[in-house]
PADREN-458486 format. One record per residue (C-alpha): residue in one letter; x, y, z. Coordinates in steps of 0.05 Angstrom, whole numbers, plus 5000, padded with zeros to 4 digits. Each point is the difference from the previous one (the first is absolute). Layout:
% PADREN-458486
AXYZ
...
END
This chain:
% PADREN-458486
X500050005000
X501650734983
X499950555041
X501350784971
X501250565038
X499550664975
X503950605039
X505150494968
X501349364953
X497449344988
X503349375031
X497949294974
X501649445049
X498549274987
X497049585059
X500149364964
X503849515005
X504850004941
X505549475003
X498249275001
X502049885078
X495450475025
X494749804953
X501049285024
X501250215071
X493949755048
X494850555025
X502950255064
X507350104963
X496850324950
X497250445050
X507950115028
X501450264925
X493050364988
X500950375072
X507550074981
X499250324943
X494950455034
X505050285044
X503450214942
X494250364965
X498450355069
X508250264994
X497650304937
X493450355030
X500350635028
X495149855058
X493249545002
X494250194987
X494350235053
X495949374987
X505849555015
X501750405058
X492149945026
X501149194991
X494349954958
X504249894933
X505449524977
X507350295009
X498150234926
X494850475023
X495249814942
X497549355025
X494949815055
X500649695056
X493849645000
X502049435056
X505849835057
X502249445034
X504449955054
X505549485036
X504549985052
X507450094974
X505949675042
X506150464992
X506049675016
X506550235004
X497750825046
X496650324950
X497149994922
X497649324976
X504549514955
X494550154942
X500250744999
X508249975018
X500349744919
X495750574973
X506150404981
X500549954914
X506849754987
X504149464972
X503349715056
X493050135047
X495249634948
X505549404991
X500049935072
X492850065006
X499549384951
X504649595026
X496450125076
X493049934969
X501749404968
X503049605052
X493750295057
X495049794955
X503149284997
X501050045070
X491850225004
X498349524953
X503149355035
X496950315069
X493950094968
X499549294982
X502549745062
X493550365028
X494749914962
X497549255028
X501250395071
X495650714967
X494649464977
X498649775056
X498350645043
X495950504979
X500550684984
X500550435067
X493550365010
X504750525037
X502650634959
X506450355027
X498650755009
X506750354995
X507549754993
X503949615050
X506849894980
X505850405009
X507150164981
X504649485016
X495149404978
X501249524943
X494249754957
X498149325032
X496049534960
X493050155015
X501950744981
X503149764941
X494649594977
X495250525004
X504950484963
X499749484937
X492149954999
X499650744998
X505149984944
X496049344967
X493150405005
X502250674979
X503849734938
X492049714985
X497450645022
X504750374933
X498249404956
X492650195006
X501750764984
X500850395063
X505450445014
X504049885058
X504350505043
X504149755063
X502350585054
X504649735054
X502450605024
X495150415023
X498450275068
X497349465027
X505349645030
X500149154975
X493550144964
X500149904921
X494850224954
X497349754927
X496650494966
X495349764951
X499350354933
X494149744953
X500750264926
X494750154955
X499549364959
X499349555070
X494250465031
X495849954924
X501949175010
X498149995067
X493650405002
X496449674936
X501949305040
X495950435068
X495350174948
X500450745027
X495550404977
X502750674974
X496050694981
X500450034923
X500650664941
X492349955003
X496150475051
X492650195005
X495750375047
X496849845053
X492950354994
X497650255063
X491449815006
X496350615003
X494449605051
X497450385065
X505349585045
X505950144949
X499250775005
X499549945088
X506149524994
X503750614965
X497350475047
X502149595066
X507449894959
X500850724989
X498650145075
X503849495024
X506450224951
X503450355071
X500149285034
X503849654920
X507149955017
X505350464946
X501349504947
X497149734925
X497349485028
X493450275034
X497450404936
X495249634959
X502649894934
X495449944940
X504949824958
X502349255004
X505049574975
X497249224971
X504449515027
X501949354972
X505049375016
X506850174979
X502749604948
X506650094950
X495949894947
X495850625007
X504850525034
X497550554950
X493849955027
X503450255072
X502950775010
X508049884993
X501850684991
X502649935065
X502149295019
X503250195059
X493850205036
X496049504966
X501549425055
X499550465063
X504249745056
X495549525038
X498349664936
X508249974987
X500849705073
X493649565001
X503049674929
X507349955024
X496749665069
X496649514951
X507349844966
X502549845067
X494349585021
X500249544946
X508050004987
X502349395014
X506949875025
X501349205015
X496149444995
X498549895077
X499950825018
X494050094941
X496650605016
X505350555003
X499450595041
X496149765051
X503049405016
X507350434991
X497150375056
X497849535040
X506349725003
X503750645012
X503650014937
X497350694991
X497850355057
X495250544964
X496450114936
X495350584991
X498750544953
X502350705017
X495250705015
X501150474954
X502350555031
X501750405062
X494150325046
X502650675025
X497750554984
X505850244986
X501649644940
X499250344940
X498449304962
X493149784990
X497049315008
X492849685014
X503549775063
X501450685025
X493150164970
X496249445050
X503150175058
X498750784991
X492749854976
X498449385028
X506049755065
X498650665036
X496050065055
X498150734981
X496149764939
X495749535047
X494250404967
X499549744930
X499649544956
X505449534980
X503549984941
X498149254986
X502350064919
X506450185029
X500349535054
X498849414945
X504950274949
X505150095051
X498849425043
X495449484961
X493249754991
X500349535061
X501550545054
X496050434960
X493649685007
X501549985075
X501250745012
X493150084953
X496149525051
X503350365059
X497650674974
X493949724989
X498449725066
X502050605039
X494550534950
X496249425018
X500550075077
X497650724996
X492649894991
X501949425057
X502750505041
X494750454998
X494249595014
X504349585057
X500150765029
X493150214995
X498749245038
X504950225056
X497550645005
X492249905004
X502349485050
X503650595041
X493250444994
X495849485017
X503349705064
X496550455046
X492849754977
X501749254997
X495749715054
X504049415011
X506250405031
X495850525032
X497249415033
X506949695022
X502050795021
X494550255035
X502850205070
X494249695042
X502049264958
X501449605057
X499549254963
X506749585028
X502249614958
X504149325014
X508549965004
X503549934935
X504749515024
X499649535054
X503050185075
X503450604990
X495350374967
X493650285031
X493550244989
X499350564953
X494950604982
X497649994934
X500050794995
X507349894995
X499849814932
X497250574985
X506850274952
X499749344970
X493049954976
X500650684979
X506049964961
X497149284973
X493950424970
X505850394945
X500949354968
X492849645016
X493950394976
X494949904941
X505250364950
X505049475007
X494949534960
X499750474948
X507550115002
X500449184989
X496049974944
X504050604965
X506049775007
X497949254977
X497750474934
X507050405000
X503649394999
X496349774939
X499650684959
X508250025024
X501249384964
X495450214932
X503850684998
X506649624998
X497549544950
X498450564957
X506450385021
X505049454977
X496149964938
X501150664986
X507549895019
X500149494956
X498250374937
X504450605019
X506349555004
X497949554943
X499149375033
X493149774969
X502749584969
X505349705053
X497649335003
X502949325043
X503249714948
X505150614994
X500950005075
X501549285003
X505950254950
X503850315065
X497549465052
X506149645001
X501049325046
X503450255058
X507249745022
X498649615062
X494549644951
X505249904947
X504349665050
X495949655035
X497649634923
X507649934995
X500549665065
X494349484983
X502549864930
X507549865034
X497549515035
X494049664960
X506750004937
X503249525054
X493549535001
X495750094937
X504050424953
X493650514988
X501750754994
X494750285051
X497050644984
X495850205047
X497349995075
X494549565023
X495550015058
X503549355033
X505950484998
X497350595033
X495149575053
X505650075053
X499750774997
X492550054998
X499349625062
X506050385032
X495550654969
X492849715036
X503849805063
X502850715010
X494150404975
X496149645059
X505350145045
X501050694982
X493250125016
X499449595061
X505550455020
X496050694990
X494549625037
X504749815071
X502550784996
X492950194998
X498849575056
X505550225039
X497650754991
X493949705029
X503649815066
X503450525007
X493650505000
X497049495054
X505950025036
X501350704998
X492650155018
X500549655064
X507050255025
X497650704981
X493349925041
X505949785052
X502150655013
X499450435057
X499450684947
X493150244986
X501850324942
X503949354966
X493849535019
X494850644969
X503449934933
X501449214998
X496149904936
X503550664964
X506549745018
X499949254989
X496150084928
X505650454978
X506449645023
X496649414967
X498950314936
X506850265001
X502449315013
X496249704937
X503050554956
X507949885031
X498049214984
X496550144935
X505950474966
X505249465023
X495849464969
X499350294943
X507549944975
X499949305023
X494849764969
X501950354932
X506849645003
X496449355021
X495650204941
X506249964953
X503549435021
X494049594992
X498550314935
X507249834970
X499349235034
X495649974947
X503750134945
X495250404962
X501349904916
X499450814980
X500650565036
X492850274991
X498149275041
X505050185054
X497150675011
X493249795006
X500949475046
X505050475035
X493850485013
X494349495012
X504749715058
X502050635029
X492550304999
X497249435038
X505350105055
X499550665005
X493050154997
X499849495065
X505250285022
X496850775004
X492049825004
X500349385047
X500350395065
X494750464967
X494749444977
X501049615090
X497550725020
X495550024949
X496249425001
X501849605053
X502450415061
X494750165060
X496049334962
X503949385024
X498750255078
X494649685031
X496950355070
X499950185065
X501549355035
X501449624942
X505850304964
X505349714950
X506849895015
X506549934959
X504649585052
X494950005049
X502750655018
X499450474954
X492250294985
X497850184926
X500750695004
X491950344975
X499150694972
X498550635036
X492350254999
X501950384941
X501849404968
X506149784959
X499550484939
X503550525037
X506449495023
X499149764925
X500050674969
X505950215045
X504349334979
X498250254925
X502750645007
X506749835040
X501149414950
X498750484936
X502950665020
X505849565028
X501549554944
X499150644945
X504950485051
X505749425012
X500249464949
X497150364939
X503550705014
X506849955058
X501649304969
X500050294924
X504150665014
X504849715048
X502149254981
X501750274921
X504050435037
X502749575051
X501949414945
X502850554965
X504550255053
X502649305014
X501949944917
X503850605015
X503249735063
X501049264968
X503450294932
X506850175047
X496750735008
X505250145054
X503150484952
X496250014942
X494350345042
X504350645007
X504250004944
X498149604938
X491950255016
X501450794995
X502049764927
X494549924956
X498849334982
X497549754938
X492149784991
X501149304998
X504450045067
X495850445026
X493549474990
X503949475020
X499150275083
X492550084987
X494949365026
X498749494951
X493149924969
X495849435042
X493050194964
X493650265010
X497449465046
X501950365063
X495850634969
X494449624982
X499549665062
X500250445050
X493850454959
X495949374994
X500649825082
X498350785007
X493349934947
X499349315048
X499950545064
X495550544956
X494549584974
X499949325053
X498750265062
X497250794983
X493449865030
X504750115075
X504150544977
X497550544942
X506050405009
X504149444967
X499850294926
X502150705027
X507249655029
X501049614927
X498750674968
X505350385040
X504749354999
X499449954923
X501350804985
X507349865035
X501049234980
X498650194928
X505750615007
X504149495042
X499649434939
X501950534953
X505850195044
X502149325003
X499649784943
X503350664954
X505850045063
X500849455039
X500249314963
X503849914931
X495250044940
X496049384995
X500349714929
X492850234963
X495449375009
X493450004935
X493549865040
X492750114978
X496949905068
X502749975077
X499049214997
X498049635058
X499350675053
X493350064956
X497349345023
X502150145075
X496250674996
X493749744980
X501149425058
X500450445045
X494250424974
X495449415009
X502649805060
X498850725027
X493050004990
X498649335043
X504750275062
X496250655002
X493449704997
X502949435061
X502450765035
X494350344995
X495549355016
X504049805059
X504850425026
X496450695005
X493650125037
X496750104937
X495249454996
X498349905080
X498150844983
X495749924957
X496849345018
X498650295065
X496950704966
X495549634959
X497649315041
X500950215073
X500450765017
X494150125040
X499250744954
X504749884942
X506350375022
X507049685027
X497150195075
X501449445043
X504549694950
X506049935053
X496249725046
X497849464944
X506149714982
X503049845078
X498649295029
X499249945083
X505149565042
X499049775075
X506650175021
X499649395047
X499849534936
X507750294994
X505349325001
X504449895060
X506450444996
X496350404945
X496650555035
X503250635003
X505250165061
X497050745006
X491749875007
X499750715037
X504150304944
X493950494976
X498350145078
X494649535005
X498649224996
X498049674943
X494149544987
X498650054916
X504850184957
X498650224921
X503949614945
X498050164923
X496949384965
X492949754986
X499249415057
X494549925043
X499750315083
X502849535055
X492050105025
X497649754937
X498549224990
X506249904954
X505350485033
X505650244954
X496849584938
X500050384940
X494850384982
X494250134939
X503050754993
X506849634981
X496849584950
X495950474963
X506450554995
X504749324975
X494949984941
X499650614987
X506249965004
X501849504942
X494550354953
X502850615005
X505749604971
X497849714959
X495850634972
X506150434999
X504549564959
X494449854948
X498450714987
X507450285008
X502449454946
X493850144950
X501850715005
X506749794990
X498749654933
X495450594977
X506350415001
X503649524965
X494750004941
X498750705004
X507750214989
X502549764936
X508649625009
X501250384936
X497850854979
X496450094949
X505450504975
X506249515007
X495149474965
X498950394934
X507650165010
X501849364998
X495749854943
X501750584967
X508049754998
X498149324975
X496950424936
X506150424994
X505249385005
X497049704943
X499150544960
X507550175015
X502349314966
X495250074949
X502750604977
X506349675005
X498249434964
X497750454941
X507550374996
X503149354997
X494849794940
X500750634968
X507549904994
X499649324977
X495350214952
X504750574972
X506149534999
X495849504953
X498050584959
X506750194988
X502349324981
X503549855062
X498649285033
X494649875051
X502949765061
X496049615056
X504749775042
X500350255076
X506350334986
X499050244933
X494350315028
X503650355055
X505150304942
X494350264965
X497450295062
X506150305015
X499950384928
X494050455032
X503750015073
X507050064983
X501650225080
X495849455032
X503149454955
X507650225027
X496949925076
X496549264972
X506349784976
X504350255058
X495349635060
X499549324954
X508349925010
X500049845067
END
């Protein structure tokens, strides 16, 4: 190759190798001569140029960089490596360099041999080294050396399928070498018909705007809402578009080349050089390149780079510095995301999530506002609920029996009086309403996002993205590929059958290893839960213990907070073991692709985790204050412990107060501190771990180059961590809003900053995650509209059976003596003979409230101790339990048919993207119509003027290139490859 520079004069210098040794020479001693030579030409250049200085170019300044890897380097000898210690262009250097390579790739050769039987029969390391850890002094040993001669084995494939390679030893990184990846023009046209890309062609028409009713408000509202648009193209609707089509050689006029270096953006350059590296194999037993050469640590990195620097005071501009002004910056919380950009810069796969996000949270406004109005015609109703007037009025004088046995004593039930008031916020008629409208939000949510990605979909030209081109990048996956090598080593030994894939037999052990520790898993959320029990029973009794009024006045306060506080500490810790359990279990199974491995990935760590976070919610839901029994005849855990019952005001207070710590706590630490500070803790210890001693106040006040610079940011891990912690947070909004209205308002607020704090994460924090084609967000789709369902039947069981709703109203309308709530208190409380108490049960204080104590009040529907069946349960108990189950029933019916009506009544697809859709269908074919007519028309001139009628595919393509004479010199360039 031929490079020409152009200063006062012009300077030709000849890269290629030229004498018959060095065109013979292997790969990486071609490199020695290439990188050699180099030197040289940089002796003859003034200075480099500003892109090469930035680390975004080749050494050349003209090329790309559109992909790095990175590997630990072993420097023997105090200083440069042996490699770079030959680059010098002369004679005597080269000869030596020869004669060295020569004999160290024999020497690599005969190790590598010796161990390959040993290499077969382990597999790859799933562990990637971070940063180098050799230094001066060391020699190569032979698992350093053997990892040296892969990377020289793969790299020489790597040129052989067209890439560009550039190796920099001696940067500022000290014992970290790079390979920058340079993909030329002909490769990316290869590579992207075989992707079957889709490309914007010459051809543009316009978008006509409909001139109905809702058209002309739509403008209005997007004029009025132009403040909140972030500052770039993106947001302003064009009417112009381009018609896309798959890219193919054969048809590059067709395509705008007028400038090819723009025409493959950089995410598409990255995403097709990521696809190279995938599929580049290097030996027979190590068969899936890059990611099994990282698994086994023969590179330590690969990533593509950002493309450019974020300060503002760099005069160079990039859609990186572009996002995080418009889009990473908390100041812009405001608007609108740029999504267009976010997808050109980052992909359609994180894309789509960002899209959703935004979504959700405009979603959660209407939430918001209506969860408010509940809360707040709660507040202005508390002082005319009957009920808690009742419970407060000062002449109340109903004692009620001890909460716990012994220690505690008889109680009045006036002091509830806080409780029941606060309990009426959350429990009033609204919260049915607020029930059934968020059962409806989560349904008109998931239609709007239907229609949203639709809409995506046309605007990034992925109608017609289908499975069969995805299944083009879904790989199998390098512990599969192994694991099919294992089995066919040693069915060769038996039956002499090449096997070729997994079977069930084979991947029985890890599904029962997978069941076993699911169960376990979960029987292990269900013991912590249990233990939080005993330790509120506990606590209760040691705190009605104690000799200080005010500690015993606010026992309840006290012990349901530390409790909740507990479940969160628990909850956050189990969280990051369970995902890593998640993991482990999901590679056991040796997944074929990595599309299966993600979704089992996420179906594993779901189920975990929404145990994990909504089992201590559902025991106070549904099951605390009912597994009791009475006065007399209580339930014990041990024999020592009592079931702990709810207060008068029942357990939708302690239930909406174990929501709130739980969500607020989970968004505030793990979703927010955990996101800012571990990227920048793991980042810190890169720094530490890459012999920063020094380099952290020298070598780091010089600028260092992009790719060195990307090389300290966090890898990439995917979006599952995103996605996950939104859908337990839509789990806490729509499962359990019947106790706590105000949940929308937190997501709101949580999603303004965790949308800003994404953005910041993902433009400055982690290295720039190769651009991922997606038409949907996949199996988080499914989970939302689980949950969804599931939603409706929990708030229908909270409503039914853990407010006072029902025993309210079935007392109003069946036994209110005038048809109000008076007396309604006085309803629901059961008598007990306090001398039916057990043995050792009764309480140690019976003069506690100043007098003695013959009937106490308990709440429950059981018949008088005067009665002929003391303490049996009652008719009243019956007739609310059905009520009960048909209100149920009821709500679910009618919540789901609503459901379904908003399905049908929404359209998946807009009528506008519809006819758009159908409208480029029209204009494709007339496109190769037309086309077909040119190529007619000249065949028809050339028999006219004598000339011979060709029909051959390639005689065609000359003839073709008679009316595109530019377009036929790209066809012929791409096709020698």
């Amino acid at each position: 190759m031929d490079w020409r520079m152009t200063e006062d004069a012009e300077v030709e210098v000849n890269l290629s190798p030229t004498s018959e040794t060095e065109q013979q020479a292997p790969h990486f001693l071609r490199d020695v001569i290439f990188h050699g030579k180099f030197k040289l030409l940089k002796a003859l250049t003034p200075e480099e140029t500003s892109h090469s200085q930035q680390g975004l170019y080749l050494q050349d300044g003209q090329r790309r960089i559109d992909y790095v890897l990175t590997y630990n380097v072993k420097k023997p000898g105090g200083g440069r490596s042996m490699r770079h210690s030959t680059y010098l262009l002369t004679e005597n250097a080269v000869a030596r360099s020869l004669r060295r390579s020569h004999h160290k790739r024999d020497k690599r050769a005969r190790l590598h041999q010796a161990q390959k039987a040993k290499a077969q029969l382990s597999p790859p390391s799933p562990t990637v080294a971070d940063v180098e850890l050799g230094c001066a002094g060391e020699t190569l040993n032979g698992h350093e050396d053997h990892k040296a001669f892969r990377r020289e084995e793969f790299e020489a494939k790597l040129r052989d399928m067209g890439l560009v390679l550039e190796k920099d030893e001696d940067g500022k990184i000290p014992g970290l070498g790079f390979v920058k990846i340079h993909a030329p023009w002909n490769v990316l046209c290869r590579e992207a018909e075989f992707m079957k890309l889709k490309m914007p062609t010459k051809k543009v028409y316009e978008v006509k705007q409909s001139s109905s009713v809702v058209e002309k408000i739509s403008s209005l509202v997007s004029k009025a809402l132009e403040p909140l648009h972030p500052h770039v193209e993106e947001h302003r609707p064009k009417n112009i578009k381009h018609l896309s089509h798959t890219f193919t050689r054969e048809k590059l006029h067709l395509f705008d080349l007028s400038d090819k270096d723009s025409f493959f953006d950089s995410k598409t350059r990255s995403s097709i050089v990521f696809e190279i590296l995938k599929r580049t194999t290097c030996t027979a037993k190590y068969s899936m390149g890059i990611t099994s050469l990282l698994g086994s640590g023969v590179y330590t990195a690969a990533y593509p780079l950002h493309d450019g620097n974020i300060n503002k005071e760099s005069p160079e501009s990039s859609d990186r510095k572009l996002l995080y002004e418009e889009w990473a910056n908390y100041g812009v919380f405001y608007k609108y995301q740029p999504i267009g950009l976010v997808r050109k810069y980052f992909g359609e796969k994180i894309g789509l999530y960002f899209a959703w996000l935004g979504l959700y949270t405009q979603m959660l406004i209407p939430a918001s506002l209506v969860g408010v109005i509940v809360f707040l015609y709660g507040c202005a109703t508390v002082d005319d609920n009957i009920p808690s007037m009742e419970i407060c009025h000062p002449r109340n004088n109903i004692t009620m029996c001890p909460l716990c046995d012994k220690v505690c004593s008889y109680w009045r039930l006036s002091t509830a009086c806080g409780t029941a008031r606060a309990s009426h916020l959350f429990d009033n008629p609204a919260t049915v309403f607020f029930s059934i409208f968020m059962a409806l939000w989560a349904a008109m949510f998931m239609e709007q996002w239907k229609r949203r990605q639709m809409r995506l979909n046309y605007e990034w030209d992925l109608t017609g993205f289908e499975d069969e081109e995805e299944a083009l990048k879904d790989h199998p996956r390098a512990e599969y590929e192994f694991k099919v090598m294992q089995k066919s080593m040693s069915k060769d030994k038996k039956t002499k059958h090449k096997v070729e894939k997994l079977t069930f037999r084979d991947r029985l052990p890890a599904y029962m290893t997978t069941v076993v520790m699911m169960l376990l898993m979960i029987g292990v959320t269900f013991a912590i839960v249990f233990g939080v029990i005993l330790y509120r029973i506990s606590t209760k009794a040691a705190l009605h213990m104690s000799s200080n009024p005010v500690t015993r006045s606010h026992v309840q306060l006290t012990v349901k907070t530390t409790a909740a506080i507990i479940n969160l500490v628990v909850i956050l810790i189990l969280d990051e073991v369970y995902g890593a359990v998640a993991r482990w279990l999901t590679v056991l199974e040796v997944p074929k692709t990595d599309k299966s491995f993600e979704e089992r990935l996420i179906f594993k760590t779901f189920i975990l985790k929404f145990f994990n976070a909504f089992t201590p919610i559902i025991y106070i839901a549904f099951f605390r204050g009912r597994l009791v029994g009475r006065p007399g005849s209580y339930w014990y855990v041990f024999e020592s412990y009592r079931m702990e019952e709810c207060t008068h005001g029942g357990c939708l207070m302690e239930l909406c107060i174990q929501l709130s710590i739980t969500m607020l706590g989970k968004q505030l630490i793990q979703n927010n501190l955990f996101e800012i500070g571990v990227p920048k803790l793991k980042k810190l210890i890169r720094y530490i771990r890459s012999k920063q001693g020094g380099f952290q106040e020298e070598e780091r006040k010089k600028k260092l180059l992009r790719y060195e610079t990307d090389h300290f940011l966090e890898p990439f891990a995917g979006l599952t961590p995103e996605y996950m912690e939104m859908i337990i947070q839509f789990g806490f909004v729509t499962l359990f809003v019947a106790s706590f209205p105000l949940a929308p308002l937190f997501a709101l607020l949580n999603n303004i900053i965790e949308i800003r704090l994404d953005a910041k994460k993902f433009v400055t924090e982690l290295r720039r995650p190769v651009a991922a084609r997606a038409k949907d967000i996949g199996i988080w789709y499914d989970i939302l509209r689980g949950v969804a369902k599931v939603a409706v039947i929990i708030n229908a069981f909270v409503i039914s059976f853990t407010s006072d709703f029902i025993p309210r109203m079935v007392y109003q309308y069946m036994y209110s003596p005038d048809g109000s709530m008076h007396g309604f208190v006085n309803h629901t409380m059961s008598y007990f003979n306090v001398s039916h108490f057990q043995d050792g049960k009764e309480p140690m204080e019976p003069l506690y409230l100043g007098y003695p104590v013959e009937i106490c009040r308990y709440k429950d529907y059981r018949e008088p101790p005067w009665s002929l069946t003391p303490y049996e349960i009652s008719k009243e108990f019956w007739t609310v339990l059905a009520v009960r189950l048909a209100f149920v029933i009821v709500f679910q019916n009618v919540v789901l048919l609503m459901n379904d009506v908003v399905d049908w009544l929404i359209p998946d697809i807009p009528k506008d993207i519809s006819l758009q859709i159908h409208k480029e269908k029209i204009l494709l074919v007339e496109l190769f119509m037309k086309e077909e007519r040119v190529k007619s028309h000249i065949l028809e001139s050339r028999v006219s003027a004598g000339g011979p009628a060709f029909c051959s595919r390639s005689n065609n393509n000359n003839n073709y290139t008679t009316a595109h004479p530019r377009s036929s010199l790209h066809t012929n360039s791409t096709k020698s490859f």
